[in-house]
PyMOL Python script that loads the backbone (N, CA, C, O; Angstrom):
from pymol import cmd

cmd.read_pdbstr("""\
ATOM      1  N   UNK A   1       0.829  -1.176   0.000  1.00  0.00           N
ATOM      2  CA  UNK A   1       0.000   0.000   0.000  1.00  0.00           C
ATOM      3  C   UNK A   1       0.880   1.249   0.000  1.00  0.00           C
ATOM      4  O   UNK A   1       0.405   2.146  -0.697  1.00  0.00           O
ATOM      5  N   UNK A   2       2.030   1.543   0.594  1.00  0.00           N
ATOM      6  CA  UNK A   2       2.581   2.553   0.781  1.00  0.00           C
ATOM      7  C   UNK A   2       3.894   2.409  -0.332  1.00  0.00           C
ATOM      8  O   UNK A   2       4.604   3.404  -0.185  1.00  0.00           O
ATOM      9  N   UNK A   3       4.198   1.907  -0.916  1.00  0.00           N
ATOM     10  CA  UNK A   3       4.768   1.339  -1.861  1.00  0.00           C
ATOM     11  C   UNK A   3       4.366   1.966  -3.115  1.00  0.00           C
ATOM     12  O   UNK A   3       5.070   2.661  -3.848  1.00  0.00           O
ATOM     13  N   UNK A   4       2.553   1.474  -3.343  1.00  0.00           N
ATOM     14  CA  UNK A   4       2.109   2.188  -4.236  1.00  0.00           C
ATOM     15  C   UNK A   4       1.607   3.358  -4.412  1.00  0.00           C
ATOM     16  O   UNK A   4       1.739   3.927  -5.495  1.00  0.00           O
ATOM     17  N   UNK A   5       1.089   3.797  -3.605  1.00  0.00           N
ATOM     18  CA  UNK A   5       0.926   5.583  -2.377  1.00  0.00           C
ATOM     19  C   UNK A   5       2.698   6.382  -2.960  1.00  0.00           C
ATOM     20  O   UNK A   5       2.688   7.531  -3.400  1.00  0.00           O
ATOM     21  N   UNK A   6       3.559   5.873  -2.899  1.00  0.00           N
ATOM     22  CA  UNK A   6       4.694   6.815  -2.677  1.00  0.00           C
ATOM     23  C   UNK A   6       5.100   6.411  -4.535  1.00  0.00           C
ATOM     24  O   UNK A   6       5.492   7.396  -5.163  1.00  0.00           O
ATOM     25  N   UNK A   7       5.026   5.299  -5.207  1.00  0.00           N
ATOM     26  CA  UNK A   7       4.713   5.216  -6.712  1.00  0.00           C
ATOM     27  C   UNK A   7       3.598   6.007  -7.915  1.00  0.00           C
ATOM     28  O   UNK A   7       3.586   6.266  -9.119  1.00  0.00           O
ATOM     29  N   UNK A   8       2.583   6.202  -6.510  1.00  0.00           N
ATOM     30  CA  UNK A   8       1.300   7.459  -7.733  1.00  0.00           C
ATOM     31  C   UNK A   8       1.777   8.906  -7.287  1.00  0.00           C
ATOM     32  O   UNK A   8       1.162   9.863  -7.757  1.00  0.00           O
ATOM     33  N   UNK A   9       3.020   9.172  -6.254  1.00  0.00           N
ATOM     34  CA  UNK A   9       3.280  10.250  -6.372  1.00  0.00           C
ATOM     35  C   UNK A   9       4.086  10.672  -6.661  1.00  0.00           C
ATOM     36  O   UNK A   9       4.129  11.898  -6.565  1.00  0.00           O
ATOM     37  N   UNK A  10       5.656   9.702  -7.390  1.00  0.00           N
ATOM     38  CA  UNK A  10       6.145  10.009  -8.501  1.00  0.00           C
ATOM     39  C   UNK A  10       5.608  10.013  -9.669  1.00  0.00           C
ATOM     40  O   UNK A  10       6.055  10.884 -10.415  1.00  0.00           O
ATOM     41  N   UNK A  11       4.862   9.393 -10.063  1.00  0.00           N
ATOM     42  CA  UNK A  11       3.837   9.305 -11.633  1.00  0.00           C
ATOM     43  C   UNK A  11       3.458  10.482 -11.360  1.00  0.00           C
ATOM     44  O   UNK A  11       4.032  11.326 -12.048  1.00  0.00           O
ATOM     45  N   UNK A  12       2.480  11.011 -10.394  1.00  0.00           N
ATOM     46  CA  UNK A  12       1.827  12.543 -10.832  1.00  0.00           C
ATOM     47  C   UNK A  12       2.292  13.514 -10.611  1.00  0.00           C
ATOM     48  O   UNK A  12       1.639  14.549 -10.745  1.00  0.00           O
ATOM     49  N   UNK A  13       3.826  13.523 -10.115  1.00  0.00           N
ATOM     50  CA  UNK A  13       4.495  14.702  -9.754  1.00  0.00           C
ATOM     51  C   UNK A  13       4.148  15.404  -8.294  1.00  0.00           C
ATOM     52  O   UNK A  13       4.501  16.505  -7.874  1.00  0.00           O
ATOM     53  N   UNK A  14       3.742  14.898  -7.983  1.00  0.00           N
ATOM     54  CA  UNK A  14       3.307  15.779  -6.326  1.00  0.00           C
ATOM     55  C   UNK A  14       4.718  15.314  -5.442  1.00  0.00           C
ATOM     56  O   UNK A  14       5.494  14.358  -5.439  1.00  0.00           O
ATOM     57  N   UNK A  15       4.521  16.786  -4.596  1.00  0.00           N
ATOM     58  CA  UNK A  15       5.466  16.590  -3.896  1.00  0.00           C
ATOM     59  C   UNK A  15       5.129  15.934  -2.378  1.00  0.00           C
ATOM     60  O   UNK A  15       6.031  15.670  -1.583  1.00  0.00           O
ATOM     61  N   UNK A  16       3.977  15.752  -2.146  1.00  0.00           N
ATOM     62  CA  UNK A  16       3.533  14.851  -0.949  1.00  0.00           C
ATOM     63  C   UNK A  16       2.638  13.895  -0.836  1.00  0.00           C
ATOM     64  O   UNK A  16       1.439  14.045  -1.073  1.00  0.00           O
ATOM     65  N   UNK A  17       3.293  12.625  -0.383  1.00  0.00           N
ATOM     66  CA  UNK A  17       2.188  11.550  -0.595  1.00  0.00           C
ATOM     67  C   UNK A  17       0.457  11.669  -0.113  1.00  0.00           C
ATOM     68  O   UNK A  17      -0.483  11.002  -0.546  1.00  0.00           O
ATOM     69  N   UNK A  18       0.447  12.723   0.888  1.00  0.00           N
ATOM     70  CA  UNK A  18      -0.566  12.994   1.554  1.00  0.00           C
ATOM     71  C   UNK A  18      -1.791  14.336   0.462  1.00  0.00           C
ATOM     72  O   UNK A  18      -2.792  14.850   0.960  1.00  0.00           O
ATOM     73  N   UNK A  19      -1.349  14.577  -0.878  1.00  0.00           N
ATOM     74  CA  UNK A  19      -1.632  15.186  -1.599  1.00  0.00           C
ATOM     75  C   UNK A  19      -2.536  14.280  -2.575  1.00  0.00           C
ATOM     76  O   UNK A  19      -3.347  14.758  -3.369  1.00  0.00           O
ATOM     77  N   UNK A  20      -2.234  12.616  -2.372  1.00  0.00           N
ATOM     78  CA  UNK A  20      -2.751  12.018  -3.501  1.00  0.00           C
ATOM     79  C   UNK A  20      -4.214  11.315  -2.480  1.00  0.00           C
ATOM     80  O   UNK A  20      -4.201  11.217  -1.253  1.00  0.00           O
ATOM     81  N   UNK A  21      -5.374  10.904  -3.400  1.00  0.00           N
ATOM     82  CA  UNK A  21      -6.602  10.730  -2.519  1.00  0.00           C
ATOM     83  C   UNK A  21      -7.099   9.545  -2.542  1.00  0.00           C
ATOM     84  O   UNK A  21      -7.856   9.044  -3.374  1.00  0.00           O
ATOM     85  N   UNK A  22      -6.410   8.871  -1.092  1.00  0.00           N
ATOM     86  CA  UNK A  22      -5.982   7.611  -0.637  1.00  0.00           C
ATOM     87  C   UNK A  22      -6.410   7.656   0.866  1.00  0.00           C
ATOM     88  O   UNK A  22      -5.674   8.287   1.624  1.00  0.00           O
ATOM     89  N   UNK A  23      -7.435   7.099   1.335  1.00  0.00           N
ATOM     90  CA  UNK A  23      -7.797   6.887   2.730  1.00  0.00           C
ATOM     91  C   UNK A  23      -7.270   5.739   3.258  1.00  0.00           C
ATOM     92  O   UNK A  23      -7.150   4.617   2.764  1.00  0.00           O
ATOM     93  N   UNK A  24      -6.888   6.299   4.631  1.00  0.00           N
ATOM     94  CA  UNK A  24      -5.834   4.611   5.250  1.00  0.00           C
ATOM     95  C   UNK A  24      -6.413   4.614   6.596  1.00  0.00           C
ATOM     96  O   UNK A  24      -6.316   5.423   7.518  1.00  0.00           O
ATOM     97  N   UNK A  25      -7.158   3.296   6.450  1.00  0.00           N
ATOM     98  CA  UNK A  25      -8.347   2.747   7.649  1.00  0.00           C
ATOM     99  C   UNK A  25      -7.241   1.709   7.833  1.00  0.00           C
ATOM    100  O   UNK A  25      -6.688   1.082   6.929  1.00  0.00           O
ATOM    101  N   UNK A  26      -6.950   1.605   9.440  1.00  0.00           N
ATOM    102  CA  UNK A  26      -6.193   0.325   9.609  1.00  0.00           C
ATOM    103  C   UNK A  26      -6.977   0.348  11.141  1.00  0.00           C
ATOM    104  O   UNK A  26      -7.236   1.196  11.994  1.00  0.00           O
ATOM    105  N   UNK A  27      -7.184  -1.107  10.944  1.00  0.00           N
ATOM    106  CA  UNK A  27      -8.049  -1.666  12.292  1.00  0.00           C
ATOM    107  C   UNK A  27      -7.256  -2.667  13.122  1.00  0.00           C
ATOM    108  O   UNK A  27      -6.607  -3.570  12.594  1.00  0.00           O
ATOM    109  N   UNK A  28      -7.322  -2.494  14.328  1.00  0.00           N
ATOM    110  CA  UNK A  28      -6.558  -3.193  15.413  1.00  0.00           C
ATOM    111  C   UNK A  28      -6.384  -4.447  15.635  1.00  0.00           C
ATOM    112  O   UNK A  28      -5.891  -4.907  16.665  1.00  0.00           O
ATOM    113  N   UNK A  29      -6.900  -5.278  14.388  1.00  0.00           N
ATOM    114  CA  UNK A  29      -7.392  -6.780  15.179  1.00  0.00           C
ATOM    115  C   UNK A  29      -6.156  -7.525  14.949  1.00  0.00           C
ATOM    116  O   UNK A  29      -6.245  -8.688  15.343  1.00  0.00           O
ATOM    117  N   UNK A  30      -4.912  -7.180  14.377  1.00  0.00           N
ATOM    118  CA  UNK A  30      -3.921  -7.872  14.085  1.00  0.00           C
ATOM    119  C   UNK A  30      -2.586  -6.922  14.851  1.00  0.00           C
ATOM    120  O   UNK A  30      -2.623  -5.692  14.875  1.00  0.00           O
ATOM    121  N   UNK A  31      -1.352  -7.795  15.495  1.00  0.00           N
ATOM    122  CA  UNK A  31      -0.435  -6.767  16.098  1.00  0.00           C
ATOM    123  C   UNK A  31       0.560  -6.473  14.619  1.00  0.00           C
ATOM    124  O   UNK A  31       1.359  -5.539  14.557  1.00  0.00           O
ATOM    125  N   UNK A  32       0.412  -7.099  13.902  1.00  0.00           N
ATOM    126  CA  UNK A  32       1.272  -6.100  12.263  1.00  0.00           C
ATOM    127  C   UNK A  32       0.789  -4.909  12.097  1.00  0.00           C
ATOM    128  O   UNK A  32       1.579  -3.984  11.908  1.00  0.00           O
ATOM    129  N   UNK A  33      -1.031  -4.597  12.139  1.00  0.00           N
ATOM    130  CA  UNK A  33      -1.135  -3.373  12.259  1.00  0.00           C
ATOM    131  C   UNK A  33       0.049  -2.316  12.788  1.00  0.00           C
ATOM    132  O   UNK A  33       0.330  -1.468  11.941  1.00  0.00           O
ATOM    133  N   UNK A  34       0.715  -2.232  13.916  1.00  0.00           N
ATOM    134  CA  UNK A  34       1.448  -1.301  14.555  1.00  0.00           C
ATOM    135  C   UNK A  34       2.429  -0.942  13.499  1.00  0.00           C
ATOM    136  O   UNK A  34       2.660   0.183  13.057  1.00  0.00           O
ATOM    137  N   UNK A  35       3.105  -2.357  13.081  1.00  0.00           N
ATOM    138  CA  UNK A  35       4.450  -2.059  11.839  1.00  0.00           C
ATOM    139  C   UNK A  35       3.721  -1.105  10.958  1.00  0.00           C
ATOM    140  O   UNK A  35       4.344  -0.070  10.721  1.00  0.00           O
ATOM    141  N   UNK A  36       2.440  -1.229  10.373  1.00  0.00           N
ATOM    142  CA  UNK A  36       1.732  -0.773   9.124  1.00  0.00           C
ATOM    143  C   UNK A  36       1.779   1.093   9.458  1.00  0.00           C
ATOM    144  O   UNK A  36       1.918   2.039   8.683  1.00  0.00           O
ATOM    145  N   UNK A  37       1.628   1.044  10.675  1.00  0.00           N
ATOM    146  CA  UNK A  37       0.967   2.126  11.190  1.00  0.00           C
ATOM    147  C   UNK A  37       2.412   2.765  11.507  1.00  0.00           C
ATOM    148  O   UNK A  37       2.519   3.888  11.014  1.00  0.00           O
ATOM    149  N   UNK A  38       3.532   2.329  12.201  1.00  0.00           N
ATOM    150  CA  UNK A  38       5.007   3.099  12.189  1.00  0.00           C
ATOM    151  C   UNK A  38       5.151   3.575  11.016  1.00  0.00           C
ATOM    152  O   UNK A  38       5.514   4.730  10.794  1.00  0.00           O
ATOM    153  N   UNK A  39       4.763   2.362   9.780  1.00  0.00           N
ATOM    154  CA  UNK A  39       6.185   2.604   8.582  1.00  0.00           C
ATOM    155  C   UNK A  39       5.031   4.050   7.561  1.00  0.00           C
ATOM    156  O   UNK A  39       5.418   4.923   6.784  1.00  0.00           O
ATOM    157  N   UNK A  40       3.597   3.716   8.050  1.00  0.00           N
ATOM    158  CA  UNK A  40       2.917   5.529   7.423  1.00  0.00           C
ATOM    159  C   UNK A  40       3.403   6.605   7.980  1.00  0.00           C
ATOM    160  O   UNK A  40       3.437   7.613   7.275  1.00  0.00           O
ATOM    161  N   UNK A  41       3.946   6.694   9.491  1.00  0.00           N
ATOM    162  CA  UNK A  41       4.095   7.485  10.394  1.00  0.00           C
ATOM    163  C   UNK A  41       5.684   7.822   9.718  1.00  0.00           C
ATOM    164  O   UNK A  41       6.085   8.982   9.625  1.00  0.00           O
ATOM    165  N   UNK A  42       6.267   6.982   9.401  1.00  0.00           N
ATOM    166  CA  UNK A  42       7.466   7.047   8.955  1.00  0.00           C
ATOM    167  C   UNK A  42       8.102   7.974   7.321  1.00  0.00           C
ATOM    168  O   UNK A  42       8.962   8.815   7.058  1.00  0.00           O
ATOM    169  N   UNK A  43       7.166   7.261   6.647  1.00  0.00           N
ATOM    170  CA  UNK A  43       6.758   7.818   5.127  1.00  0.00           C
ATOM    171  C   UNK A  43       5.911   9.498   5.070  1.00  0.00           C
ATOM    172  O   UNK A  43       5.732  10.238   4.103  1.00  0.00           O
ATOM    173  N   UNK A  44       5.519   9.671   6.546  1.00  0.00           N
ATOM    174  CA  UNK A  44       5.258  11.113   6.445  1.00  0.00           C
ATOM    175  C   UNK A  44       3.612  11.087   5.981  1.00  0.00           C
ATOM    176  O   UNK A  44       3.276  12.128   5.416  1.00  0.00           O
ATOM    177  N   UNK A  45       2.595  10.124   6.122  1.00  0.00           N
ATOM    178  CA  UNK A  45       1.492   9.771   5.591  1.00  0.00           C
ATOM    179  C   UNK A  45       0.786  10.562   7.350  1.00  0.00           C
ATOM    180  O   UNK A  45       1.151  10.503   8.524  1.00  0.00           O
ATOM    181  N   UNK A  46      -0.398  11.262   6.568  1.00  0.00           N
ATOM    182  CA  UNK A  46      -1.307  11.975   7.794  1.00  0.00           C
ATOM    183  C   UNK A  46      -2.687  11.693   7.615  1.00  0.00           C
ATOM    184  O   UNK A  46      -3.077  11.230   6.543  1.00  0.00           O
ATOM    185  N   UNK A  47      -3.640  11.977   8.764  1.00  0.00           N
ATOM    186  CA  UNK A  47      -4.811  11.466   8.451  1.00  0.00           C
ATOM    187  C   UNK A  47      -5.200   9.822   8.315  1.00  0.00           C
ATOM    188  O   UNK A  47      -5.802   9.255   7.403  1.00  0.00           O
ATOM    189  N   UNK A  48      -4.667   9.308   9.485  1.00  0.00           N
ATOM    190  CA  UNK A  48      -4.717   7.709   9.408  1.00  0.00           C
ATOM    191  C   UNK A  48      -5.658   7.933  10.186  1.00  0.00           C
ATOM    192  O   UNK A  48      -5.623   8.922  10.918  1.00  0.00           O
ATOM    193  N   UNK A  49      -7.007   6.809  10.199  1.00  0.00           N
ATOM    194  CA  UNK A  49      -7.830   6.213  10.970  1.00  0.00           C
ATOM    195  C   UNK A  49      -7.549   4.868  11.268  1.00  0.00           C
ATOM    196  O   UNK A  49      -7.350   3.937  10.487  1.00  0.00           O
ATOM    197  N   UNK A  50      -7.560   4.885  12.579  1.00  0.00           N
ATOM    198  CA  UNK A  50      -7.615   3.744  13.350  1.00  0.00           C
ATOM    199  C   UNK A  50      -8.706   2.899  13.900  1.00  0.00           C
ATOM    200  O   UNK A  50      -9.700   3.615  14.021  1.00  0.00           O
ATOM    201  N   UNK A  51      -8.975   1.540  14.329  1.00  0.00           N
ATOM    202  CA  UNK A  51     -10.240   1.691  15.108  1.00  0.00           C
ATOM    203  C   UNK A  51     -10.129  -0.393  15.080  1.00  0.00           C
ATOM    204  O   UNK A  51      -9.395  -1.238  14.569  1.00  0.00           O
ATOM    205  N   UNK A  52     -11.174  -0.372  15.838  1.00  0.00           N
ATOM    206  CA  UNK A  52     -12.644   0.231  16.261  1.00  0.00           C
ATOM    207  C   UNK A  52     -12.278   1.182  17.154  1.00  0.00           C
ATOM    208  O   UNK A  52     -13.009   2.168  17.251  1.00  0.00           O
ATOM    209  N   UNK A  53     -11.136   1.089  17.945  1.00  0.00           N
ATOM    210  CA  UNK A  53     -10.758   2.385  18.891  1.00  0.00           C
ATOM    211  C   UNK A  53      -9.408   2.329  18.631  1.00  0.00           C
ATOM    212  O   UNK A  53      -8.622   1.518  18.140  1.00  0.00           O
ATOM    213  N   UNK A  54      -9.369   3.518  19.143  1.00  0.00           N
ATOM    214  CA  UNK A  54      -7.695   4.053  19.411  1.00  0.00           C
ATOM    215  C   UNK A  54      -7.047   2.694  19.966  1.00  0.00           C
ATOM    216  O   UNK A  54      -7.696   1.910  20.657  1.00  0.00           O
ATOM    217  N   UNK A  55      -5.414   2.441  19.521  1.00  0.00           N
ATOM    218  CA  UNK A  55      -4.719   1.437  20.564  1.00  0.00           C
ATOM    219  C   UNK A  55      -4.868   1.528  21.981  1.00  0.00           C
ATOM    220  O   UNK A  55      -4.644   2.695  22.301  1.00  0.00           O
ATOM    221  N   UNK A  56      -5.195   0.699  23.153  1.00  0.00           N
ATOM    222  CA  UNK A  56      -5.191   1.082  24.248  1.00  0.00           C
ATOM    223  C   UNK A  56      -3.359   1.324  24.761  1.00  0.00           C
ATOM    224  O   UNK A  56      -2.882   2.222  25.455  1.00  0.00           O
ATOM    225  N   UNK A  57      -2.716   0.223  24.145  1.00  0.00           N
ATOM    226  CA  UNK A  57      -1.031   0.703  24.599  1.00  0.00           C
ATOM    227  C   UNK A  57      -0.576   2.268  24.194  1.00  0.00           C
ATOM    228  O   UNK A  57       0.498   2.802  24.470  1.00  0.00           O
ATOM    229  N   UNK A  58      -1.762   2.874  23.424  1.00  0.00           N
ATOM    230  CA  UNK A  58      -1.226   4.510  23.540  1.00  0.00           C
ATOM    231  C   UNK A  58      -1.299   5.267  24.719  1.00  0.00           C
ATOM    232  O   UNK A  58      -2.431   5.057  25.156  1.00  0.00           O
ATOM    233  N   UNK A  59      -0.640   6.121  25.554  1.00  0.00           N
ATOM    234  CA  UNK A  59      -0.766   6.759  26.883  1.00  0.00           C
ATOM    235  C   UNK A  59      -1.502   7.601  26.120  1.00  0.00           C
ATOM    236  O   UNK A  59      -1.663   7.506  24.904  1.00  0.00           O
ATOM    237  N   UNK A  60      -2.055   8.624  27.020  1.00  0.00           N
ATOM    238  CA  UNK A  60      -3.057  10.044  26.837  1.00  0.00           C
ATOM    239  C   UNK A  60      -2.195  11.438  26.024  1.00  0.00           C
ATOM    240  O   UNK A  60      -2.791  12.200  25.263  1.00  0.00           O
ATOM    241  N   UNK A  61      -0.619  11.583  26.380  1.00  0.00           N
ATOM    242  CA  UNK A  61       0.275  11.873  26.016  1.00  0.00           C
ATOM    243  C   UNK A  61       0.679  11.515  24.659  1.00  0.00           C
ATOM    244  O   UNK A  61       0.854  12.420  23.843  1.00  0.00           O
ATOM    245  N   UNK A  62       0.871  10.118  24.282  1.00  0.00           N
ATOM    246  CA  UNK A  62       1.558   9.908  22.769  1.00  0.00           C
ATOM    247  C   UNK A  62       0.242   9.958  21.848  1.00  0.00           C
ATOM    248  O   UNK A  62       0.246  10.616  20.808  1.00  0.00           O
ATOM    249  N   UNK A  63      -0.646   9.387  22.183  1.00  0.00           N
ATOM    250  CA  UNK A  63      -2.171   9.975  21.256  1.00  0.00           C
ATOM    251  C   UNK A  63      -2.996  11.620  21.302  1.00  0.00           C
ATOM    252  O   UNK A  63      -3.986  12.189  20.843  1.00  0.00           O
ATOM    253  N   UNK A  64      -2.055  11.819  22.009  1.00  0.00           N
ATOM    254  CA  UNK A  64      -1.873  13.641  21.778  1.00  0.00           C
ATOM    255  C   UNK A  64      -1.016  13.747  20.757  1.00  0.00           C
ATOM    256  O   UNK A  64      -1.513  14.244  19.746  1.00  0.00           O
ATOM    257  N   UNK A  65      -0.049  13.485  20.702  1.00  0.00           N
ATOM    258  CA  UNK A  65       0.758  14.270  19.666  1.00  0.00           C
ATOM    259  C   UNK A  65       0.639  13.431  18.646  1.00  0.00           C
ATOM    260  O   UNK A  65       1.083  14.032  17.667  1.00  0.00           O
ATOM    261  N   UNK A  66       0.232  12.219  18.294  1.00  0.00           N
ATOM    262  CA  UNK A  66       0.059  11.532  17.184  1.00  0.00           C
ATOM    263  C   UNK A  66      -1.242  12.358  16.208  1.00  0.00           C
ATOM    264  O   UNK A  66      -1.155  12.763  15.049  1.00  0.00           O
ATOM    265  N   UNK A  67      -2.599  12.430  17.291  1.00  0.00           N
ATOM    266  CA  UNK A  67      -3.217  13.456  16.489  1.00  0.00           C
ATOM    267  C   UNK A  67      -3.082  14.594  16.409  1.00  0.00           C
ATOM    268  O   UNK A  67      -4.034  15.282  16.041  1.00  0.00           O
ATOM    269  N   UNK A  68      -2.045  15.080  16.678  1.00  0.00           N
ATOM    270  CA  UNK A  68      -1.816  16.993  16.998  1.00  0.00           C
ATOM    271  C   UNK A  68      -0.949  16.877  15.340  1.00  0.00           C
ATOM    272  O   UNK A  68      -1.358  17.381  14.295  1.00  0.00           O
ATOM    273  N   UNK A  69      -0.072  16.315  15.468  1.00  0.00           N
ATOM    274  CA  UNK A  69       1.077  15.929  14.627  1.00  0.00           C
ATOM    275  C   UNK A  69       0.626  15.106  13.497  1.00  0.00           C
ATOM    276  O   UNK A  69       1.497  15.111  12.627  1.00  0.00           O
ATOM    277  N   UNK A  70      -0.298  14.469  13.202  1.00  0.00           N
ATOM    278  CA  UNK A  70      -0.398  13.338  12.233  1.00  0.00           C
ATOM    279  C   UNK A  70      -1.427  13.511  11.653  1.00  0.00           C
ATOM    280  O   UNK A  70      -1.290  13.672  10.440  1.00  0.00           O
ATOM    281  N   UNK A  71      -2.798  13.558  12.174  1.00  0.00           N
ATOM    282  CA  UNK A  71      -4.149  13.943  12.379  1.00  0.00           C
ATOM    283  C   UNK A  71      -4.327  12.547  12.596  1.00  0.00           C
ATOM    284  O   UNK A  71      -4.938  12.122  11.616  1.00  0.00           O
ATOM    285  N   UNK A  72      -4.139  11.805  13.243  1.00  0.00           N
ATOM    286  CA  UNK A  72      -4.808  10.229  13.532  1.00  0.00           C
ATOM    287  C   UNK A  72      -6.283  10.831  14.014  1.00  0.00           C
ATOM    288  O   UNK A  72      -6.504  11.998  14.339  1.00  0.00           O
ATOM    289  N   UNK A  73      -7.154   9.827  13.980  1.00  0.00           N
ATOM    290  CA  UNK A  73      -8.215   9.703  14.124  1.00  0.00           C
ATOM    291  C   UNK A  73      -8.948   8.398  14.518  1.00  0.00           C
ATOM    292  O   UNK A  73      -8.300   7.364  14.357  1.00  0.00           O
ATOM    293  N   UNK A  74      -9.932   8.315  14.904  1.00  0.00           N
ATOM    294  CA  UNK A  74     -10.442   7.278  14.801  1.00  0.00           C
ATOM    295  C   UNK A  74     -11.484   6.662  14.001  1.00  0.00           C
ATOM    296  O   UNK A  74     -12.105   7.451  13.289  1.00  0.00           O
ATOM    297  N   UNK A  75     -11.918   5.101  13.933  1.00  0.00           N
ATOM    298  CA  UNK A  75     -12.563   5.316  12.711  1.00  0.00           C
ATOM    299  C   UNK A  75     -14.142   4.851  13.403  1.00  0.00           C
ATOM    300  O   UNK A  75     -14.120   3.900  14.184  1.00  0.00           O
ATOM    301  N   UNK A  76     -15.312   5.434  13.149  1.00  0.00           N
ATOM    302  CA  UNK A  76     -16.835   5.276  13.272  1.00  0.00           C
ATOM    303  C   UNK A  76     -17.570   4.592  12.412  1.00  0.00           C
ATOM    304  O   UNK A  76     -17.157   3.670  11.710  1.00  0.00           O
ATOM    305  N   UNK A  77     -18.720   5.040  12.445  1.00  0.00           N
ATOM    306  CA  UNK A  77     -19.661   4.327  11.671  1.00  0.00           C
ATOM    307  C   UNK A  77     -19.232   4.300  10.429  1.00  0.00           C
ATOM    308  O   UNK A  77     -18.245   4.990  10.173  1.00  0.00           O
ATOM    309  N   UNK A  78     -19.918   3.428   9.248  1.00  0.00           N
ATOM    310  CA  UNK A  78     -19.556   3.141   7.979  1.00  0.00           C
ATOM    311  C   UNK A  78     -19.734   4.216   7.341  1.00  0.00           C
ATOM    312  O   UNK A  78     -18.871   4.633   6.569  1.00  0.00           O
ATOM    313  N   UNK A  79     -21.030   4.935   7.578  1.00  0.00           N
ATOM    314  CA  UNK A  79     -21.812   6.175   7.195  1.00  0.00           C
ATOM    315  C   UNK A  79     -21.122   7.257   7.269  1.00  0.00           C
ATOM    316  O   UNK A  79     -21.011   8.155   6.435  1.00  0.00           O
ATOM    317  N   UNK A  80     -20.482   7.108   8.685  1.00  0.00           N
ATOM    318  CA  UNK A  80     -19.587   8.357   9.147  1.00  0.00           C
ATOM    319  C   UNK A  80     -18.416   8.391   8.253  1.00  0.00           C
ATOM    320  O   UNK A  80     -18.122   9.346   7.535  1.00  0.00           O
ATOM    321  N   UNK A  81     -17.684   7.135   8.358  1.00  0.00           N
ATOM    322  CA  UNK A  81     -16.147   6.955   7.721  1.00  0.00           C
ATOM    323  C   UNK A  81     -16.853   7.762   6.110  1.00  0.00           C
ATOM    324  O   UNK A  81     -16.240   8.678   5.561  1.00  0.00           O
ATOM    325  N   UNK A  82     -17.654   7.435   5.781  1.00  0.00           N
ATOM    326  CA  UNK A  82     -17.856   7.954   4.029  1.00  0.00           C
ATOM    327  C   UNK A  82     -18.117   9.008   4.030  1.00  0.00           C
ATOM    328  O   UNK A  82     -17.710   9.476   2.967  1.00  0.00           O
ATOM    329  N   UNK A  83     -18.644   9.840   4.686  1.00  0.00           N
ATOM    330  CA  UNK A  83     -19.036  11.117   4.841  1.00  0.00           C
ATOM    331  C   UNK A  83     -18.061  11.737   5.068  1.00  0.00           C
ATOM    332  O   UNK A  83     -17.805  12.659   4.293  1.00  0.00           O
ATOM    333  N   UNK A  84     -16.993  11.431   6.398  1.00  0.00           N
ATOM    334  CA  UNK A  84     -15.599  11.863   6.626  1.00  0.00           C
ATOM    335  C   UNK A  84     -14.880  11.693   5.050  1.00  0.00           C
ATOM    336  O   UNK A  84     -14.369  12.747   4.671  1.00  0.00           O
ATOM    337  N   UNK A  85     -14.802  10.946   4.419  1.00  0.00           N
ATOM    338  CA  UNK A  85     -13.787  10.491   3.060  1.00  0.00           C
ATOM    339  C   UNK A  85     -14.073  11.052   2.213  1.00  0.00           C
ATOM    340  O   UNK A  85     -13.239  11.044   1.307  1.00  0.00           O
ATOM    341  N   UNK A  86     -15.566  11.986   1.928  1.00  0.00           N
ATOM    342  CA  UNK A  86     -16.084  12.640   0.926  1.00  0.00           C
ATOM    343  C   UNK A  86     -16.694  11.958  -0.257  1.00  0.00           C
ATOM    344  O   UNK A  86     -16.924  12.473  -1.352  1.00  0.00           O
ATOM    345  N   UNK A  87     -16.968  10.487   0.190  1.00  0.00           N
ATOM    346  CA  UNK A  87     -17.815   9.509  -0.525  1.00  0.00           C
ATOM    347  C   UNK A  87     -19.135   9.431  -0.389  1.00  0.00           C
ATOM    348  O   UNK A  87     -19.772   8.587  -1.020  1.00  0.00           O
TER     349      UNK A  87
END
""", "prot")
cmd.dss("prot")
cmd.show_as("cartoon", "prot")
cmd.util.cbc("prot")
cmd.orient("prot")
């Protein structure tokens, strides 16, 4: 995914992967999630939804600055998530 995310933004010339319109829902039920979720954090990718809830191993502190800094979010209803995505 981020592979091809950082490949459509050499093809279209943008200078930020977060410029191309790509929603990244990653849900907790697997612990690879976390790798998935470093290596966006890493690549400079903002606006990740998480869920059904936030990680609980986040303190009150690092899920501050993850959404201050990142825009993490969480992810809601189906209705909601599409409405949030502009679908």
């Amino acid at each position: 995914m981020a592979l091809i995310a950082l490949k459509l933004k050499e093809v279209f010339g943008l200078n930020d992967v977060n410029d191309l319109p790509i929603v990244y829902n990653i849900s907790w039920y697997e612990q690879k999630a976390v790798i998935v979720l470093l290596a966006l954090l890493y690549l400079g990718v903002k606006n990740i939804h998480l869920g059904p809830t936030l990680p609980a191993f986040l303190s009150p502190n690092v899920a501050k600055v993850l959404v201050d800094s990142f825009g993490i979010a969480g992810i809601t209803t189906v209705d909601e998530d599409m409405r949030i995505f502009g679908l």
